[in-house]
KEMAR-671851 format. One record per residue: residue number from 1; chain; x, y, z of N, C-alpha, C, CB in turn. Coordinates in Angstrom, 1 decimal. Glycine has a CB too. Example, Ala and Ser with C-alpha at 12.3 -4.5 7.8 and 13.67 -1.06 7.14 Angstrom:
residues 2
+------+-------+--------+--------+--------+--------+--------+--------+--------+--------+--------+--------+--------+--------+
! resi ! chain !    n.u !    n.v !    n.w !   ca.u !   ca.v !   ca.w !    c.u !    c.v !    c.w !   cb.u !   cb.v !   cb.w !
+------+-------+--------+--------+--------+--------+--------+--------+--------+--------+--------+--------+--------+--------+
!    1 !     A !   13.2 !   -5.7 !    7.8 !   12.3 !   -4.5 !    7.8 !   13.2 !   -3.3 !    7.8 !   11.3 !   -4.5 !    9.0 !
!    2 !     A !   12.8 !   -2.2 !    7.1 !   13.7 !   -1.1 !    7.1 !   12.9 !    0.0 !    7.9 !   14.1 !   -0.6 !    5.7 !
+------+-------+--------+--------+--------+--------+--------+--------+--------+--------+--------+--------+--------+--------+
END
This chain:
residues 85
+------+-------+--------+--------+--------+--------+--------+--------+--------+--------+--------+--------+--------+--------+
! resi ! chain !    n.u !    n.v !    n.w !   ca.u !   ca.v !   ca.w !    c.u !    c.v !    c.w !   cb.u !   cb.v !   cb.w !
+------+-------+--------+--------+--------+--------+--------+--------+--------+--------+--------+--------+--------+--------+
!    1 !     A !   -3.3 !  -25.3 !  -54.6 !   -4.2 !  -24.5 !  -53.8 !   -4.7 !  -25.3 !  -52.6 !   -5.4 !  -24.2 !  -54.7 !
!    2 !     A !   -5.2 !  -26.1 !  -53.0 !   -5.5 !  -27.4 !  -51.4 !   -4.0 !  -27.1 !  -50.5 !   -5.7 !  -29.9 !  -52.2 !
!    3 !     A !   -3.3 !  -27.5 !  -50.8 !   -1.9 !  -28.0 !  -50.3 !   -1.5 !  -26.8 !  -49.0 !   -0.7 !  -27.9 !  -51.9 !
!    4 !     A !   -2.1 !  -25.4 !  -49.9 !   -1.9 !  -23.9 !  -49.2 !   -3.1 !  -23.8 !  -47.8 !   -2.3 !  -22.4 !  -50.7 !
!    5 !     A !   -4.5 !  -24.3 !  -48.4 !   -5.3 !  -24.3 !  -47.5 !   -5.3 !  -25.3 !  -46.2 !   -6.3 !  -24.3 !  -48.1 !
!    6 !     A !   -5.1 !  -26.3 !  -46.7 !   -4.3 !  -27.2 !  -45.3 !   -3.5 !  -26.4 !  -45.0 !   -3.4 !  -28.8 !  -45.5 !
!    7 !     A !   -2.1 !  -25.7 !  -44.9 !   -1.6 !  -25.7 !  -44.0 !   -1.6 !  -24.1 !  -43.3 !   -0.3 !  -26.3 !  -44.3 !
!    8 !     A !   -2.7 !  -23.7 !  -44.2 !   -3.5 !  -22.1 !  -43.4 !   -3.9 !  -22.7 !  -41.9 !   -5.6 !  -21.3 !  -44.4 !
!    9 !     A !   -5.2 !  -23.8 !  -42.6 !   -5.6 !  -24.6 !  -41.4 !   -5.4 !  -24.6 !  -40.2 !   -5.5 !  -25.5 !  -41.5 !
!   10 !     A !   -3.9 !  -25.7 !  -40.7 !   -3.0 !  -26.2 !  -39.6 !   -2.5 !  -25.4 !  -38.7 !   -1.9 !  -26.8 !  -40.1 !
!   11 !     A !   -1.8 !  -24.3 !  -39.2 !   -1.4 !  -22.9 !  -38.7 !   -2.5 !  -22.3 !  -37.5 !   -1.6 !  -21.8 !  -40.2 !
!   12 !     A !   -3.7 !  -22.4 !  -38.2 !   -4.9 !  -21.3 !  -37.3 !   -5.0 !  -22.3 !  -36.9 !   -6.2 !  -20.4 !  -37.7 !
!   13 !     A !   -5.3 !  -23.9 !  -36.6 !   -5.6 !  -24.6 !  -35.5 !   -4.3 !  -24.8 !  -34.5 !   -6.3 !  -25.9 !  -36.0 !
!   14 !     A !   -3.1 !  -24.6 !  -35.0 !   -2.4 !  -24.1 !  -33.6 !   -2.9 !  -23.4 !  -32.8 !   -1.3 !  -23.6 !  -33.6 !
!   15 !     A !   -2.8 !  -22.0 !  -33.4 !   -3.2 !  -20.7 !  -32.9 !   -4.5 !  -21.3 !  -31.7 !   -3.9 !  -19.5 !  -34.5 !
!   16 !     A !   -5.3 !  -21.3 !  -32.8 !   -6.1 !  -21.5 !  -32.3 !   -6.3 !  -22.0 !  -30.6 !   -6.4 !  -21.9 !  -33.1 !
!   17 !     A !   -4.7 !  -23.3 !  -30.5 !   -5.2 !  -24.1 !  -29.9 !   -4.1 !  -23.7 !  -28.5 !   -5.3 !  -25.5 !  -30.7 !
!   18 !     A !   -3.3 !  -22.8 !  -29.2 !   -2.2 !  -22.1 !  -28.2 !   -3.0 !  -20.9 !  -27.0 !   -1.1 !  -21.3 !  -29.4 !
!   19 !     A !   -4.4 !  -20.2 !  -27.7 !   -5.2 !  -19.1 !  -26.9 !   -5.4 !  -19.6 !  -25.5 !   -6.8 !  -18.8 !  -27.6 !
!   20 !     A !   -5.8 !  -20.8 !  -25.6 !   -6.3 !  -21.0 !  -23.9 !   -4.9 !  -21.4 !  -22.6 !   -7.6 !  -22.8 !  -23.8 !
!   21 !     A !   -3.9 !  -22.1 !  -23.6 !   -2.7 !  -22.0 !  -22.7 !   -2.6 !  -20.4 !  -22.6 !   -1.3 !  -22.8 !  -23.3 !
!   22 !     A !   -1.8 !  -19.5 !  -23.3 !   -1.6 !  -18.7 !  -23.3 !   -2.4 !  -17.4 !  -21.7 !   -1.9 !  -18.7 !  -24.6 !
!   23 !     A !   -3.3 !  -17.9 !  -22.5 !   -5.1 !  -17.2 !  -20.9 !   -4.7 !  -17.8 !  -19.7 !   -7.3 !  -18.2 !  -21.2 !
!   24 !     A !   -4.0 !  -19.0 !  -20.0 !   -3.6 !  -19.8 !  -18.4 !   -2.8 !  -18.5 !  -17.7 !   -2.2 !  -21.5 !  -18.5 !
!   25 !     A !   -1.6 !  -18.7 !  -18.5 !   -0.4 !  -18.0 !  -18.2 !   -0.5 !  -16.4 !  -17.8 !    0.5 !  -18.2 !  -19.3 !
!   26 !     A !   -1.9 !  -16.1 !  -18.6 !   -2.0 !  -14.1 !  -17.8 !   -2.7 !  -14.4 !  -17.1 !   -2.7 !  -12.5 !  -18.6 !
!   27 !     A !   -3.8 !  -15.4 !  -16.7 !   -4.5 !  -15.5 !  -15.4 !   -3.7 !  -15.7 !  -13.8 !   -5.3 !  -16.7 !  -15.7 !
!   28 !     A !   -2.6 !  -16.7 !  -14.1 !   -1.6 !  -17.1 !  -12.9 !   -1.0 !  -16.1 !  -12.9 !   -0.7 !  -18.3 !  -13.0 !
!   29 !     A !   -0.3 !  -15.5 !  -13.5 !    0.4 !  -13.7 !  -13.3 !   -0.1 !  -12.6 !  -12.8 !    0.6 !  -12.9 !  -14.6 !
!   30 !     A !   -1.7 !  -12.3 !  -13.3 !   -2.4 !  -11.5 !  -12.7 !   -2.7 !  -12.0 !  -11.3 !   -3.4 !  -11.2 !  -13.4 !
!   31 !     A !   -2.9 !  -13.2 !  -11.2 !   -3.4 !  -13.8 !   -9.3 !   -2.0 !  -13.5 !   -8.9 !   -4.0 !  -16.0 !   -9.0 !
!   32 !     A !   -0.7 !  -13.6 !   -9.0 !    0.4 !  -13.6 !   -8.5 !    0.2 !  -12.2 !   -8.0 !    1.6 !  -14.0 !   -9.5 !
!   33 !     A !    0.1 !  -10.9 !   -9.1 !    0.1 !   -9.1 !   -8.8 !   -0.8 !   -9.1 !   -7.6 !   -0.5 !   -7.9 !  -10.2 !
!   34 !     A !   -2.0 !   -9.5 !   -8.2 !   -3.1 !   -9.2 !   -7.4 !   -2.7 !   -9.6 !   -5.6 !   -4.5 !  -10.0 !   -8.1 !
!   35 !     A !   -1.6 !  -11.0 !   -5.4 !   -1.4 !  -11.5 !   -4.2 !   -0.6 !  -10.2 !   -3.6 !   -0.8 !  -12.9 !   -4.2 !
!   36 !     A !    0.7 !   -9.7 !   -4.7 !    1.6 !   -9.0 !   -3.6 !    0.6 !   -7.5 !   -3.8 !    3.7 !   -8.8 !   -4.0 !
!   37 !     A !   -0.4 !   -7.2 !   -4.8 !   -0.5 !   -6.0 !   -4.2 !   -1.3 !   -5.7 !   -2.5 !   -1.2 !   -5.3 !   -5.3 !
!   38 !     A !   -2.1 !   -7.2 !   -2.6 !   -2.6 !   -7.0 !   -1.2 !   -1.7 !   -7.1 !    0.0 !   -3.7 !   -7.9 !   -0.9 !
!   39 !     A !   -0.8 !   -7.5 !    0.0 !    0.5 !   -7.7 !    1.0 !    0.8 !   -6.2 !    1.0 !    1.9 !   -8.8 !    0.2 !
!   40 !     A !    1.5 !   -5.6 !   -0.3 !    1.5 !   -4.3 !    0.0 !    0.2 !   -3.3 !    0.8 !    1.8 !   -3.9 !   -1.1 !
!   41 !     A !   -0.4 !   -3.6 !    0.3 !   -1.5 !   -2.7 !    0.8 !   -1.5 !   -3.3 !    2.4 !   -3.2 !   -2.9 !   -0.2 !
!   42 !     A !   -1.4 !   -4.0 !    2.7 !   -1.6 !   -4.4 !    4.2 !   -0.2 !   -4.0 !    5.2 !   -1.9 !   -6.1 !    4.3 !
!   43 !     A !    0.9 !   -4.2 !    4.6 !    2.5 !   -3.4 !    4.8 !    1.9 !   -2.1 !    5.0 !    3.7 !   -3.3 !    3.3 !
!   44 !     A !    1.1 !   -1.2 !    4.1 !    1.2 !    0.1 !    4.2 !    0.2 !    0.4 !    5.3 !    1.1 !    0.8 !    2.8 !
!   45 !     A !   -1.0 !    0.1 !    5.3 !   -1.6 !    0.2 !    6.2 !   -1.1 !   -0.4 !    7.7 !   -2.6 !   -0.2 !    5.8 !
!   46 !     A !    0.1 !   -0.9 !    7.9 !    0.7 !   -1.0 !    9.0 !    1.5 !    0.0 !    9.8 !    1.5 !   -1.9 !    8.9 !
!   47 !     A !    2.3 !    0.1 !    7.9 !    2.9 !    1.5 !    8.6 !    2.2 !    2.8 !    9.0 !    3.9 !    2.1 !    7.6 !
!   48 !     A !    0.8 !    2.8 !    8.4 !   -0.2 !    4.3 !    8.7 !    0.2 !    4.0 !    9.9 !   -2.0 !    4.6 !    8.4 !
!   49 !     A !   -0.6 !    3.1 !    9.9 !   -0.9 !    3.0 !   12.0 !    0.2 !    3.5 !   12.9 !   -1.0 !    1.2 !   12.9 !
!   50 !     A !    1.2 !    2.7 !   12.7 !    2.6 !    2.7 !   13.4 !    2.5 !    4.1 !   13.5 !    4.0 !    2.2 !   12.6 !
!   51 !     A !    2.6 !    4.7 !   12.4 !    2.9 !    6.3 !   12.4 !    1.8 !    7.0 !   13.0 !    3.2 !    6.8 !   11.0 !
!   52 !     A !    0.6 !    6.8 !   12.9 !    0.0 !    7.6 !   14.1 !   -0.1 !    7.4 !   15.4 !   -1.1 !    7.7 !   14.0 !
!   53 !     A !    0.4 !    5.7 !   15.5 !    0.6 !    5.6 !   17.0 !    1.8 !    6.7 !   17.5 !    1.0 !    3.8 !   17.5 !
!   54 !     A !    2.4 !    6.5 !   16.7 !    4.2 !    7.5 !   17.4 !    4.0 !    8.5 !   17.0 !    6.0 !    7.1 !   16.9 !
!   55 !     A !    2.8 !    9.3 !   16.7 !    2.7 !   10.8 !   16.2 !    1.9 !   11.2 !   17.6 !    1.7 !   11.1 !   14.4 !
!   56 !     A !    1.1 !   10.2 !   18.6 !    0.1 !   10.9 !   19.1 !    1.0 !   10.4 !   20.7 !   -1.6 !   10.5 !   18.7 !
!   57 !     A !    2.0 !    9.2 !   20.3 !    3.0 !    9.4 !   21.4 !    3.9 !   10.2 !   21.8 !    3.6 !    8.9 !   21.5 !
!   58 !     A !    4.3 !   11.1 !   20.7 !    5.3 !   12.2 !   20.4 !    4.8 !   13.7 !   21.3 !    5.2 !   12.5 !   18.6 !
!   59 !     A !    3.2 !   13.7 !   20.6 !    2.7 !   15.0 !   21.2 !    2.1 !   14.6 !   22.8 !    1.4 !   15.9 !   20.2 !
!   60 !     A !    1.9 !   13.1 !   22.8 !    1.7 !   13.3 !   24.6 !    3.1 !   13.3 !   25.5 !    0.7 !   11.8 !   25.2 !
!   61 !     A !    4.2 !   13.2 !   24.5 !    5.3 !   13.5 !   25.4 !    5.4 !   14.8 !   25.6 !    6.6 !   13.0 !   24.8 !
!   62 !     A !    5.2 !   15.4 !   24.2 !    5.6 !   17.0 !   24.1 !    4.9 !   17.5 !   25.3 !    5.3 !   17.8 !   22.7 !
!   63 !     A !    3.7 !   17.4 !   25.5 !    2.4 !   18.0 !   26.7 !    3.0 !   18.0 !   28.1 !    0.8 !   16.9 !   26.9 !
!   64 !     A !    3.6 !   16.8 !   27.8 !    4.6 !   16.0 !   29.5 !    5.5 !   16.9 !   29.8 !    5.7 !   14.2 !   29.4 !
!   65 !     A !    6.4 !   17.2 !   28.8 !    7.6 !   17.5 !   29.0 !    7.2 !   19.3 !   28.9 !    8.6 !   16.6 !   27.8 !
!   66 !     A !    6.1 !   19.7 !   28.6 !    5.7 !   21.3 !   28.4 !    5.5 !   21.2 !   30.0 !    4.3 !   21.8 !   27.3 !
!   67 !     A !    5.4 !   20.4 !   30.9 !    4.0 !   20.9 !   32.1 !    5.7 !   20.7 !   33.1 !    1.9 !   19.3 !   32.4 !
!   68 !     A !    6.5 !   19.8 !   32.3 !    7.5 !   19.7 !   33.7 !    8.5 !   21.0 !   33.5 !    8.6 !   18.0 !   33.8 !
!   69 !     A !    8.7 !   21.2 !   32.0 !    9.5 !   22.3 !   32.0 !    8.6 !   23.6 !   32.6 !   10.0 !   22.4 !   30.6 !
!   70 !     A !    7.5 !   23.8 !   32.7 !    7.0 !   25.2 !   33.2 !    7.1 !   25.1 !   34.7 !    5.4 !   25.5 !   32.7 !
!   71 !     A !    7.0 !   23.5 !   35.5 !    7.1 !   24.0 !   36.8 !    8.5 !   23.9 !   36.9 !    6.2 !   23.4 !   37.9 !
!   72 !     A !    9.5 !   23.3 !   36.3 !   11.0 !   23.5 !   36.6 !   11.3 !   24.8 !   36.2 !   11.9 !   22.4 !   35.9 !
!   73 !     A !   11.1 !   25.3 !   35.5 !   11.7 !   26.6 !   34.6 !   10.5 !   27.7 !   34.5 !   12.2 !   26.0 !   32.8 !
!   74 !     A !    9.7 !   28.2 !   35.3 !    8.8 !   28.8 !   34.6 !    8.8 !   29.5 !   34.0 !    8.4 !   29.2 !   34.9 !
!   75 !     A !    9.9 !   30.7 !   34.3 !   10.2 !   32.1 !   33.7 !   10.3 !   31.8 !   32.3 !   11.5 !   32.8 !   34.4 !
!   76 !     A !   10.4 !   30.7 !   31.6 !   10.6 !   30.3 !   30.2 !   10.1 !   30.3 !   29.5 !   10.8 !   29.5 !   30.0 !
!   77 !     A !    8.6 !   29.5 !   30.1 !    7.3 !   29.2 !   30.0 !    6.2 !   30.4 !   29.8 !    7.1 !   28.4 !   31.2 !
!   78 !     A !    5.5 !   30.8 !   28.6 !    4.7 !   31.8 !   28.7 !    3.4 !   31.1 !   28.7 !    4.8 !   32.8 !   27.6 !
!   79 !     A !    2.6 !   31.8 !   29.8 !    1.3 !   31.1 !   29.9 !    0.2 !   31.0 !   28.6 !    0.6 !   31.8 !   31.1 !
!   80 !     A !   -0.2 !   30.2 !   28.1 !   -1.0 !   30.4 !   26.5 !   -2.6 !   31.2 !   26.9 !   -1.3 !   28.4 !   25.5 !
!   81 !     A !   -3.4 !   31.7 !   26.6 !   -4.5 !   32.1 !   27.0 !   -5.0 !   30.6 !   26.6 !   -5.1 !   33.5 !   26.4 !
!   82 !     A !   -6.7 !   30.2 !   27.4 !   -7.3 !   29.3 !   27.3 !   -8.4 !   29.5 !   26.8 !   -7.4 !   28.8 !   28.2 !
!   83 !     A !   -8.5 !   30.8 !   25.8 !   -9.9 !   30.5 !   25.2 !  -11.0 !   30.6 !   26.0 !   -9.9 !   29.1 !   24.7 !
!   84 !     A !  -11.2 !   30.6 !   27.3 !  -12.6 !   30.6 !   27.7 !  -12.9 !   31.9 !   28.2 !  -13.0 !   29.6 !   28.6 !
!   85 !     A !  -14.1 !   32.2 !   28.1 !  -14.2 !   33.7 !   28.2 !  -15.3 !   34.2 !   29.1 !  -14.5 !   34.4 !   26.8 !
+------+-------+--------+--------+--------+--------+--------+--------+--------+--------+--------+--------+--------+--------+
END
């Protein structure tokens, strides 16, 4: 009976003694995720930008290229009403 309880002991004072390594190892993993998710997150918010910069370059081309085609081509060109009344 002794013989059994020593080596319960022994057993749970590994255990025991294995918890805080163990805690190392999900702590350094989680700081690792946590590093690339901010990388990502900062990637993506690069690309937002990018993409609104070339969304609002797109339609000031389109405006450019509306105002040359109406005085090159008018007859093409239907005048839009302006709303003001």
């Amino acid at each position: 009976m002794d013989l059994d309880l020593k080596w319960i002991l022994i057993i749970c004072g590994i255990v025991l003694a294995a918890i805080p390594l163990l805690c190392f190892f999900i702590f350094s993993e989680v700081k690792k995720i946590r590093q690339e998710m901010v990388k990502t997150e900062f990637s993506i918010n690069q690309m937002k930008s990018s993409l609104a910069h070339q969304t609002s370059k797109f339609e000031l081309m389109n405006k450019h290229l509306a105002i040359i085609g109406s005085k090159a081509a008018p007859e093409r060109y239907k005048k839009r009403p302006s709303g003001k009344g």
